[in-house]
N, C-alpha and C positions, 0 to 999 in steps of 0.2 A: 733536201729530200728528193731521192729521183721517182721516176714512176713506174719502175719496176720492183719497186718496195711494198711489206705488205707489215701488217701489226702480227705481231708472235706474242705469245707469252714468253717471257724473258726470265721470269723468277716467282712463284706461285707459294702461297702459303693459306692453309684452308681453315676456315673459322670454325668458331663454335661458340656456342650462346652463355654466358656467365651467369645465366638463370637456370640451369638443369639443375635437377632435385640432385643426380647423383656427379661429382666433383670430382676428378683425379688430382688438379691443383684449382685453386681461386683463380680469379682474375681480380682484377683492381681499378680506379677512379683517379684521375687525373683534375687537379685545381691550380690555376696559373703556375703552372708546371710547361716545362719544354722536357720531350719525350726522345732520343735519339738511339735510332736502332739502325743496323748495319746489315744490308741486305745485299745478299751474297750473289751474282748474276750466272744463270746456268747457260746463257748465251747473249750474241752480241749483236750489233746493228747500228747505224747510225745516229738514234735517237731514243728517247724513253719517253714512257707518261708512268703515272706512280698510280695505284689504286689502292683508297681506303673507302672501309666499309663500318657503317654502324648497322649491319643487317641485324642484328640482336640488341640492340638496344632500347632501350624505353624513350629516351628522350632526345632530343636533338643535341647534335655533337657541334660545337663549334671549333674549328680552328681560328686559330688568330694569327697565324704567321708559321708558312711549310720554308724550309731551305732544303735541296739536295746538293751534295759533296762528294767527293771519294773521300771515301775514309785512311789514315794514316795508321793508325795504331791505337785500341782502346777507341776510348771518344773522342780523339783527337782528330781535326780533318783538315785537307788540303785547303786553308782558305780561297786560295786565289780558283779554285774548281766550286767554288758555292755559290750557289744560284738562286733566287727565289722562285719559287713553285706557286703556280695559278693552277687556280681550277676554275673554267668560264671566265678566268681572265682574271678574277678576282684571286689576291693573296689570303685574306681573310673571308669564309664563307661557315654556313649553318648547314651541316647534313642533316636532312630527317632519318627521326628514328625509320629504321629499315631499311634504308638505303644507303648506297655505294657511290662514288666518285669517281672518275678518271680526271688524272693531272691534263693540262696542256701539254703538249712534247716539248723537250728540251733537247735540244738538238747537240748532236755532240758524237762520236764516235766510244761505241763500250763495246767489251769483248769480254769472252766468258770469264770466268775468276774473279773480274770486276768486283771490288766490296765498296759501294756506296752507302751512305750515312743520310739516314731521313731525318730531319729534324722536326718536328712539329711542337705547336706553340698552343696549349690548351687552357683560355684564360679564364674559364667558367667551371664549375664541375661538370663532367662528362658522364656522371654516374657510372656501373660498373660496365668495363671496355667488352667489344665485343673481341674477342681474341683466336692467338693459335697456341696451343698448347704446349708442345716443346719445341722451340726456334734453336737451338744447337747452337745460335749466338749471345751473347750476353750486349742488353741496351743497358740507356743511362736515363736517369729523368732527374732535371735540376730546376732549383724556383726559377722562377719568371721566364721573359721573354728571352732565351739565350740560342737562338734557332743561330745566329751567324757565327758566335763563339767559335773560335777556335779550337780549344778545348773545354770542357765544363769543371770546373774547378767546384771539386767535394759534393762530385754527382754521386749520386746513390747508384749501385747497378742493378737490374732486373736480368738477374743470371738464368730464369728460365722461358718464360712467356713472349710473342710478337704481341702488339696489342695495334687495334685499328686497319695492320694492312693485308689486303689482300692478296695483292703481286704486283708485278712490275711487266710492260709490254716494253719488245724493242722493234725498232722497225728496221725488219732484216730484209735483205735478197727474196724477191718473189718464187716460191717453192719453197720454202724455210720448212721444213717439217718437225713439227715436235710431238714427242711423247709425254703423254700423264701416268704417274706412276700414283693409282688411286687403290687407297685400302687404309690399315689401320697404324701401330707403332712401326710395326715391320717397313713401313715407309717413310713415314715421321724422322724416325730415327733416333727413337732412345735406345740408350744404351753406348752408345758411340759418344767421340768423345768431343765434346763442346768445340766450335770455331775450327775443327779440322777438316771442314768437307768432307765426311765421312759415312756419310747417309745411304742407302742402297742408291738413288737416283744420282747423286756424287758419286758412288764407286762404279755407276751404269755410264756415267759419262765420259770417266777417263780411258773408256772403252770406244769410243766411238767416232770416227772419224767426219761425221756429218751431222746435221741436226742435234737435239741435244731432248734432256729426261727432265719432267719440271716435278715437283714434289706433292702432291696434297691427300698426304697421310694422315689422317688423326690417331693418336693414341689412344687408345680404348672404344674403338669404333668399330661397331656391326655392322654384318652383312643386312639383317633383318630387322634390328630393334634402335626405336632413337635412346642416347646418352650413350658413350660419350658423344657427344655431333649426331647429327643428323641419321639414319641410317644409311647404306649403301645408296642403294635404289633409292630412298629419297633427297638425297643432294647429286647421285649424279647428271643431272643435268647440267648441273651450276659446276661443279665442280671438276667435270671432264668432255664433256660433252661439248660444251661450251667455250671453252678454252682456245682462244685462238691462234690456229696455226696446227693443232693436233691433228694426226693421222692416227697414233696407234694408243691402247691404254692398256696398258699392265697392272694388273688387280692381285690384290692378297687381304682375302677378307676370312672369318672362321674363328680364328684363337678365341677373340673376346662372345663371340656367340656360343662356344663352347665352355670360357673360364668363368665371364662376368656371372652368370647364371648362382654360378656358387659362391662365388667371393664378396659378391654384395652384402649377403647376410651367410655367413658361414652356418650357422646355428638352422637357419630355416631355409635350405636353398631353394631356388625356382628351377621349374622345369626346363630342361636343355632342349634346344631345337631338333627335332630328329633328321637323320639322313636326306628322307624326300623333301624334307622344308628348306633345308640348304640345297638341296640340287635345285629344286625351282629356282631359289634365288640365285643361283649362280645362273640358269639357265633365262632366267629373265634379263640379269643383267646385261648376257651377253647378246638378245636379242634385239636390246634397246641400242648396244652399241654398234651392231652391224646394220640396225636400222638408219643410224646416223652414218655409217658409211666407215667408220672406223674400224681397223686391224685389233683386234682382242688376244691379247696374251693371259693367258690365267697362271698364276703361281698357285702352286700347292702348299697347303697348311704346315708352318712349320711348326718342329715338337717343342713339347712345355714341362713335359714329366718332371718334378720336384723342383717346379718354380716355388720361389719362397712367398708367396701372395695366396694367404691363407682357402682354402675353397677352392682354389682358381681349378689343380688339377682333380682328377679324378677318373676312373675307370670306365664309368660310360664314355665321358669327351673322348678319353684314348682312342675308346673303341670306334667313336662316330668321326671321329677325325683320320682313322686308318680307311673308312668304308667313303667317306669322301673325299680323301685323295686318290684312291684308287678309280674312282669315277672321273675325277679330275683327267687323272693320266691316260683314260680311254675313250674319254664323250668325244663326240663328233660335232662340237658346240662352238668350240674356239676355234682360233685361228692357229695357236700353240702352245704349249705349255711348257714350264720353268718348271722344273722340280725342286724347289728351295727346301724342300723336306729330307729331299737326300743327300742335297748339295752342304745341308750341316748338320747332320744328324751324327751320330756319335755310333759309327758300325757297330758298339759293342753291347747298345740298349739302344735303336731306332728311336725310341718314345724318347729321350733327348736331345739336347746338343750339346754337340760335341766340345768336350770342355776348353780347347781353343780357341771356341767360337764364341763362348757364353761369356757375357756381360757382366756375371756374377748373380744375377736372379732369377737363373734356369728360366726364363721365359724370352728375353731380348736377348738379340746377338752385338759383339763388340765390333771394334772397326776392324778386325780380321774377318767377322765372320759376312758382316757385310761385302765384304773382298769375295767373299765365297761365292757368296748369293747373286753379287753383279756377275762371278764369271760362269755360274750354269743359264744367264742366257744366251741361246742361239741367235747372233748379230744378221743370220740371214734372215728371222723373223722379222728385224726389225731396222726394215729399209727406210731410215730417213734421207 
């Protein structure tokens, strides 16, 4: 390690509590099980440390044995690249509930594209995992202690959920600058297709000749209200602000503040946020981020009109989401603005997308339309 090296985030994924009233998917519990998930690296550096978190959990998390690998194909991993994972030195340790872990560094040269293989070893029940919602990759969990295996023979696959990690640091070149790409599915990446790096912050980075875009979208996630996750303004601190090595944060928050309202209970909906209660929150968020010294880019609300997620659309959202993009595209707040509204909307009904862009549930865009949305940013905004 030299000393003009500094910690970056390297690969980010944003939790959320498996105790919310309101679910998009479960999470799950781990018993002398080994848990191996493949974490995709959005930049590189000489070295790693690994972070997992039981910030939602009730009870204390034990590992009993971490291995990190590159991964080969499926759960299969390069053995002669697997390494035993400390944390404080120790291989087996007890997280309390609420709290987070940083690995020891493991020294070694990785570069973006990198897909390394975490393995961890859970010999107690963990109760339910604190998790990330849609990981775009598919993990493996197999009985016992099988963290050095090779491959896991008649592993079960957990084709949607991360569970336990929060990201991954590398220790890059001093002036490393990275971007958080903070908001809701729209960042996440559903809709796109599984293990293809095809996520907005994936298709923002094939753009980019320097520094790189880290991910922590959650799906179903408000500007204003907690479920799904946290709200905006109340996890960004942890979730962008904090992130080391950031300069600039690109936000796309609104759909779920305008859809969840109705879709929750279709029959009895709740009242929608109006115009000025999104502008403040938009105007807060961004005053918290240039108070931290960070570049603000805002994306505008993209359309949802006959999404198939009963409730979700409706005539007021249309209309509150046409009156808060247009503020969007005019306030003197940010630093600049994306127009991801136009960038896939369908010229022939604005209130959609455009049907080469759509996923198939009028509300998420596919990995084309993500391709869209990475190229209406302006790369001069966004000097890393």
């Amino acid at each position: 390690m030299t000393t003009t090296s500094q910690w970056v985030a390297g690969f980010r994924s944003a939790v959320l509590s498996p105790y919310e009233g309101r679910q998009l998917f479960p999470s799950r519990s781990f018993t002398d099980q080994t848990v191996r998930q493949v974490l995709r690296l959005n930049g590189g550096g000489e070295a790693v440390r690994i972070r997992l978190s039981n910030r939602f959990g009730k009870e204390p998390l034990t590992v009993g044995a971490a291995r990190l690998a590159r991964r080969t194909e499926g759960h299969s991993i390069d053995a002669e690249t697997s390494v035993t994972l400390t944390f404080g030195g120790e291989n087996g340790f007890t997280l309390a509930a609420g709290e987070e872990a940083v690995s020891d560094p493991v020294v070694g040269d990785v570069s973006a594209g990198d897909e390394l293989a975490l393995s961890l070893y859970f010999p107690h029940d963990t109760g339910l995992a604190t998790f990330s919602l849609i990981a775009s990759e598919t993990g493996f969990v197999s009985p016992g202690d099988v963290t050095a295996a090779p491959a896991l023979d008649g592993a079960e696959e957990l084709p949607l959920s991360r569970y336990f990690v929060s990201g991954i640091d590398v220790l890059a070149p001093e002036g490393t600058a990275v971007a958080v790409a903070f908001g809701d599915s729209w960042m996440e990446g559903a809709g796109t297709t599984p293990g293809a790096d095809a996520r907005f912050p994936d298709q923002l980075n094939r753009r980019l000749e320097r520094g790189w875009v880290v991910n922590q979208g959650i799906s179903g996630n408000r500007l204003l209200t907690d479920e799904i996750g946290e709200h905006a303004l109340g996890r960004l601190q942890r979730d962008a602000i904090d992130v080391p090595g950031v300069t600039h944060v690109l936000f796309h928050f609104g759909l779920n503040d305008l859809g969840s309202p109705g879709s929750i209970d279709p029959a009895s909906p709740q009242p929608l946020p109006t115009v000025e209660q999104l502008i403040d929150g938009y105007t807060e968020l961004a005053r918290r981020l240039h108070e931290a010294g960070l570049t603000v880019i805002a994306l505008t609300i993209g359309p949802y009109a006959g999404t198939v997620y009963e409730g979700y659309d409706s005539e007021e959202g249309r209309a509150i989401r046409r009156k808060v993009n247009e503020w969007i595209r005019t306030a003197d707040v940010f630093d600049a603005v994306t127009d991801v509204a136009a960038a896939v909307e369908d010229p022939a009904d604005p209130e959609q997308i455009l049907p080469a862009y759509d996923c198939g549930d009028h509300l998420h865009l596919n990995d084309a339309g993500t391709k869209a949305m990475a190229a209406a940013v302006d790369l001069s905004h966004l000097k890393l």
